[in-house]
DOMI-471252 format. One record per residue: residue number from 1; x, y, z of N, C-alpha, C in turn. Coordinates in Angstrom, 3 decimals. Atoms other than C-alpha are relative to their C-alpha. Example, Ala and Ser with C-alpha at 12.3 -4.5 7.8 and 13.67 -1.06 7.14 Angstrom:
residues 2
{kolnu 1,{0.890,-1.190,0.000},{12.300,-4.500,7.800},{0.900,1.200,0.000}}
{kolnu 2,{-0.820,-1.190,-0.060},{13.670,-1.060,7.140},{-0.770,1.090,0.730}}
//
This chain:
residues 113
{kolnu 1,{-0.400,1.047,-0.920},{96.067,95.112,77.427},{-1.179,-0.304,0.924}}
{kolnu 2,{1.410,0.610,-0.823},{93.235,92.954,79.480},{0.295,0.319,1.313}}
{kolnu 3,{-0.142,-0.070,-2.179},{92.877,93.428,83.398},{0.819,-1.348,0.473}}
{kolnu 4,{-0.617,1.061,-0.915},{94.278,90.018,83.898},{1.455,0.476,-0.596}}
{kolnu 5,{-1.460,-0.421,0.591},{97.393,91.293,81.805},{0.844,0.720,1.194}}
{kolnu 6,{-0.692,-1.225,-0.997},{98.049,94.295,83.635},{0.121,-0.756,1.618}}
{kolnu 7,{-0.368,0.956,-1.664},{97.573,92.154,87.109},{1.004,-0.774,0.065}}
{kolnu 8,{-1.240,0.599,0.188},{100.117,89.603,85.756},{0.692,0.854,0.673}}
{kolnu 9,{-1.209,-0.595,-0.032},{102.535,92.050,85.133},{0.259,0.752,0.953}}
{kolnu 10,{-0.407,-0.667,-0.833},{102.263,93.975,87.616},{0.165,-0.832,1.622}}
{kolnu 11,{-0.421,0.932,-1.048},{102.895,91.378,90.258},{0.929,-0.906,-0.296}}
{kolnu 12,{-1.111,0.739,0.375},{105.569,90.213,88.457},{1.303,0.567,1.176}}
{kolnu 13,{-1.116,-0.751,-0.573},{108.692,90.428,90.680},{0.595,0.878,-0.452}}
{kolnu 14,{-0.791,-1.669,0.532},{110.717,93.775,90.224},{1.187,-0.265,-0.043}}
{kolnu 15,{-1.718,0.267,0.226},{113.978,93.804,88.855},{0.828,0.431,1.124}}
{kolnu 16,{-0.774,-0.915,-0.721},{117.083,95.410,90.631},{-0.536,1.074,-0.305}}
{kolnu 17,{0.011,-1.450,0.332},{117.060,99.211,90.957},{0.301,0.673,-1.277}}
{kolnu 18,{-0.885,-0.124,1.420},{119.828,99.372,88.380},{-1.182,-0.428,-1.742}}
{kolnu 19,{0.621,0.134,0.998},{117.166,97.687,86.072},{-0.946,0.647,-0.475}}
{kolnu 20,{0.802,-0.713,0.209},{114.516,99.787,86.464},{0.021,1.593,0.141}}
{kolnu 21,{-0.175,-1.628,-0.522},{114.022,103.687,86.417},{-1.295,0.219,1.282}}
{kolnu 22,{0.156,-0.550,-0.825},{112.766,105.404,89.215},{-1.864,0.055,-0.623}}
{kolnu 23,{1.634,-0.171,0.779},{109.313,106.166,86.923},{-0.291,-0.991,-0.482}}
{kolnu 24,{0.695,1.073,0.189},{108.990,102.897,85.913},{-0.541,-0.397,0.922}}
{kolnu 25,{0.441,0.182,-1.298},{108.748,102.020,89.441},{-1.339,0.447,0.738}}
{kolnu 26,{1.048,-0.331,-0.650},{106.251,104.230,90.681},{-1.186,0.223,-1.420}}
{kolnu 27,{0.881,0.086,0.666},{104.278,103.775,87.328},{-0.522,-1.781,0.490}}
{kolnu 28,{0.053,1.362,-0.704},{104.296,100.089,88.557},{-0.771,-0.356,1.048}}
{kolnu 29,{0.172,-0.056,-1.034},{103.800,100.728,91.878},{-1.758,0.334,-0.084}}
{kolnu 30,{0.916,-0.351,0.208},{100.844,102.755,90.715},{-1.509,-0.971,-0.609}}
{kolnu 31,{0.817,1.221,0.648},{99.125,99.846,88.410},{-0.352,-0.873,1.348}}
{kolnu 32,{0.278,0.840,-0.614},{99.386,97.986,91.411},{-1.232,0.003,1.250}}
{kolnu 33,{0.529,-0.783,-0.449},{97.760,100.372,93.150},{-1.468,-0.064,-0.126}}
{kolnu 34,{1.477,0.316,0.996},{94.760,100.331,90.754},{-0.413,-1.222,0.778}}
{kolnu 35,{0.521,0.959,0.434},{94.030,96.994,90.632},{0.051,-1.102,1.324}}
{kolnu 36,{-0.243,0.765,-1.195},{94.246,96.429,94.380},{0.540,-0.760,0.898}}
{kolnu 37,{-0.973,1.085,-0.850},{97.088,94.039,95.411},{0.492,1.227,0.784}}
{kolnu 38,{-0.349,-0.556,-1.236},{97.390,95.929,98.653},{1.632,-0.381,0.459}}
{kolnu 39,{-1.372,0.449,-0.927},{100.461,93.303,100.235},{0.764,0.420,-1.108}}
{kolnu 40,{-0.835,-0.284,1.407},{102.111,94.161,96.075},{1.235,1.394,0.538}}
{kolnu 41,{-0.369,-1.436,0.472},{101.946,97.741,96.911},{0.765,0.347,1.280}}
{kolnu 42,{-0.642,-0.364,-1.220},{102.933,97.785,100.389},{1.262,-0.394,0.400}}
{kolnu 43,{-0.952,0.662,0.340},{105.954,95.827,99.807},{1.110,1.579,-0.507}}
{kolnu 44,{-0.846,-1.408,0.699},{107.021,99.483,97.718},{0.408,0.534,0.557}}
{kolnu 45,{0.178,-1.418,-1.033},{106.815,101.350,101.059},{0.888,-0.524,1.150}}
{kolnu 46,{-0.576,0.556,-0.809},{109.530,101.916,103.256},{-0.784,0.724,1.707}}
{kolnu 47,{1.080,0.207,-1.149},{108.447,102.206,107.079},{-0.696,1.493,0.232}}
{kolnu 48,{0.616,-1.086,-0.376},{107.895,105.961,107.242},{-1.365,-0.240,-0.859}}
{kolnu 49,{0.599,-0.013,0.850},{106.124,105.668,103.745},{-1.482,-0.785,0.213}}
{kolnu 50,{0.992,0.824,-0.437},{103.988,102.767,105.446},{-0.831,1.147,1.318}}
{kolnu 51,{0.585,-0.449,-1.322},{102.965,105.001,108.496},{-0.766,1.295,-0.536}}
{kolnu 52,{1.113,-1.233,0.929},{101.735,108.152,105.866},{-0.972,-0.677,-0.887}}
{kolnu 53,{1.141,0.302,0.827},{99.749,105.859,104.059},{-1.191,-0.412,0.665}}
{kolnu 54,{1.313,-0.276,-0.711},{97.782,104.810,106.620},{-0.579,0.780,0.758}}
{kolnu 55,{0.618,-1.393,-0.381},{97.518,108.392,108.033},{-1.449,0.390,-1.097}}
{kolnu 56,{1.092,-0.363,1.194},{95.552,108.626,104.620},{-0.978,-0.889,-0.126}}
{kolnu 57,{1.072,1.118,-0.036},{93.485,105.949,105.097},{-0.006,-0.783,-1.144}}
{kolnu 58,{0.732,1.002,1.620},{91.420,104.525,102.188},{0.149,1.049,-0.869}}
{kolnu 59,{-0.269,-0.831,1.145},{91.486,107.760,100.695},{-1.443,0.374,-0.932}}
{kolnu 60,{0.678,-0.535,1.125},{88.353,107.450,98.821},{-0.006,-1.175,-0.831}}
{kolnu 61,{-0.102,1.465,1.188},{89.607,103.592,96.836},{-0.970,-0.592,-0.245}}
{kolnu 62,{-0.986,0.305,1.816},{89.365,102.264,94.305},{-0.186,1.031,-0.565}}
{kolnu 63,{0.145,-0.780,1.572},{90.475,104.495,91.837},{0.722,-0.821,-1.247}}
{kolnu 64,{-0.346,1.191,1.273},{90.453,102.170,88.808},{0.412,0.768,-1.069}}
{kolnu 65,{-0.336,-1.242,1.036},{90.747,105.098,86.372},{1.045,0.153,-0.570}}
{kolnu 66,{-1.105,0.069,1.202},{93.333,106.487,84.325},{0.765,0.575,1.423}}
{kolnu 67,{-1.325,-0.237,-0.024},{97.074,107.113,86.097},{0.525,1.305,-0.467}}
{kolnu 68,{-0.913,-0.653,0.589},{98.747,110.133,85.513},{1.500,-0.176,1.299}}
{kolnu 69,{-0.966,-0.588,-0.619},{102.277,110.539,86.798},{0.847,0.626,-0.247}}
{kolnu 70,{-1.001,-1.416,0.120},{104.950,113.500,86.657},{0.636,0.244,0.733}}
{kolnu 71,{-0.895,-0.127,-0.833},{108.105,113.591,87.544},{0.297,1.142,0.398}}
{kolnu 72,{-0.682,-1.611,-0.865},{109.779,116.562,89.965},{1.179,-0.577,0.602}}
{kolnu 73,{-1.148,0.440,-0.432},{113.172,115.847,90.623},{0.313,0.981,1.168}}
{kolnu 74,{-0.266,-0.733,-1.128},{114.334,116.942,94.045},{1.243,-0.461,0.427}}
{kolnu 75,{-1.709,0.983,-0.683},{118.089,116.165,94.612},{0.159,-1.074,-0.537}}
{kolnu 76,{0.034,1.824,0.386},{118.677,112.662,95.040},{-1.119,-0.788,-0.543}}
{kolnu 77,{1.408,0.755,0.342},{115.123,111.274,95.245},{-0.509,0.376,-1.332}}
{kolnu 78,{0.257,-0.174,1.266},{113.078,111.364,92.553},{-1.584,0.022,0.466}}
{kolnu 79,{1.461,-0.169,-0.100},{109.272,112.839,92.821},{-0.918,-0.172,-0.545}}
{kolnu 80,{0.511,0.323,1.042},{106.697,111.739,91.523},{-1.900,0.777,0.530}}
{kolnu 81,{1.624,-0.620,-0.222},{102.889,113.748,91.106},{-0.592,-0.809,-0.633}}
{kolnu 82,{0.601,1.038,0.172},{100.550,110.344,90.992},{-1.070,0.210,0.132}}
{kolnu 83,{1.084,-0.545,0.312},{97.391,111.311,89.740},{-1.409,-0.991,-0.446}}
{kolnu 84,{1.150,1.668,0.232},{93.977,108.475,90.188},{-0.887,0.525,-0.284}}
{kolnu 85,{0.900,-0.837,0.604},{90.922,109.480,88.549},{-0.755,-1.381,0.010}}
{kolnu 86,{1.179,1.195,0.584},{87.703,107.149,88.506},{-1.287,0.995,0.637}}
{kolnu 87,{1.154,-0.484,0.760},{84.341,108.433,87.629},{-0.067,1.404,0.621}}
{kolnu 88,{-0.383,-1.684,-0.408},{85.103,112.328,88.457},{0.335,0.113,1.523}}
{kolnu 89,{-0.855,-0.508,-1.402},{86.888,112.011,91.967},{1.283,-0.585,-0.736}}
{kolnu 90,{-1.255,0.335,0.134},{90.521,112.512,91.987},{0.431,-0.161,1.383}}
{kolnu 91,{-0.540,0.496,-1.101},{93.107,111.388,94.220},{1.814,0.577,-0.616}}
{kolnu 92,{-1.635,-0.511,0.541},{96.509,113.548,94.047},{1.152,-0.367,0.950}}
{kolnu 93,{-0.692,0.315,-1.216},{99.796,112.215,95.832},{1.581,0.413,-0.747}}
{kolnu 94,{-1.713,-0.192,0.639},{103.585,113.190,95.609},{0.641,-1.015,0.861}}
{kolnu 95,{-0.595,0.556,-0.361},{105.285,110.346,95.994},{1.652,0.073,0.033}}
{kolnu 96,{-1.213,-0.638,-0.031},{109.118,110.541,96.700},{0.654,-1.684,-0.052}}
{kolnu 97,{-0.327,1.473,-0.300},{111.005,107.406,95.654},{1.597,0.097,-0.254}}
{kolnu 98,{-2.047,0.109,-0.344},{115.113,106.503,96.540},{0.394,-1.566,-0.060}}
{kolnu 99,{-0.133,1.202,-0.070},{116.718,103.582,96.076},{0.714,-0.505,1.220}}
{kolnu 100,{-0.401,0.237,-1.201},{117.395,101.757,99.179},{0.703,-1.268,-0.016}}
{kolnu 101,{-0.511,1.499,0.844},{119.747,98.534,99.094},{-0.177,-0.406,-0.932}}
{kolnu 102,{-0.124,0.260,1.125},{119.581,98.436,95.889},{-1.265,-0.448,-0.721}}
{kolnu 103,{1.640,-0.124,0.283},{115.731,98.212,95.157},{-0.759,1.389,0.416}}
{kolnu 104,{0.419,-1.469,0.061},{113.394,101.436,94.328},{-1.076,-0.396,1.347}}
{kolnu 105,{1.068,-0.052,-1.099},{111.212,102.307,98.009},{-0.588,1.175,-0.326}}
{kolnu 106,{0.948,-1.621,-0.283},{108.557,105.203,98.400},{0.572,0.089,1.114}}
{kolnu 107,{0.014,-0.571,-1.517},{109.942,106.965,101.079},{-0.807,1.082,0.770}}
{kolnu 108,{0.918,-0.938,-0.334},{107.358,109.163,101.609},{-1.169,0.652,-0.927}}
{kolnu 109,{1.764,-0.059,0.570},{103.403,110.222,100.550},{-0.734,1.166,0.655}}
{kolnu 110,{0.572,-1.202,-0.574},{101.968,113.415,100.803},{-1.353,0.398,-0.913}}
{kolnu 111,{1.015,-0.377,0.988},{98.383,114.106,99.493},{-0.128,1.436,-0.265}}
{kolnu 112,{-0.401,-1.275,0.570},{98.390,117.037,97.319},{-1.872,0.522,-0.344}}
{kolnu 113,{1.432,-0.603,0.243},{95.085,119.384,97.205},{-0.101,0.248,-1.313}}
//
């Protein structure tokens, strides 16, 4: 798939909750991540989630690289270990995502050593 592909799609509006899984979401979230649409990604984040991300700053961005993510189920939420890799720095985060009115939010971002 081309870079303008993956940008499409990933700024395509997001279904309901119900439509999507929880890991589609933050694989989503993640592409969007990549490829820089900042207002895309921040849109994902609910207000705590917004106030730990910019505790983290920049982080180190762009990581254009490969994606890993791995789920950890914790209760309700649903965890996710979101893994950015570009040219040998990583970037590790456990994201925690719930559905909130009926659309998937990050409710919280913790960088993982």
């Amino acid at each position: 798939m081309s870079a303008r592909s993956r940008r499409r799609e990933a700024l395509a509006p997001l279904p309901p909750a119900g439509r999507m899984t929880a890991e589609q979401f933050i694989r989503l979230h993640a592409t969007k991540a990549m490829i820089g649409a900042v207002a895309s990604t921040v849109v994902d984040l609910d207000g705590d989630a917004v106030d730990q991300a910019l505790a983290l700053g920049r982080a180190g961005l762009p990581y254009t690289g490969n994606v890993r993510v791995q789920p950890d189920a914790d209760g309700e939420a649903q965890c996710f270990e979101v893994t950015y890799e570009c040219r040998g720095r990583r970037l590790v985060l456990r994201e925690t995502v719930r559905e909130v009115r009926g659309t998937w939010k990050i409710t919280s971002i913790e960088k993982r050593t």
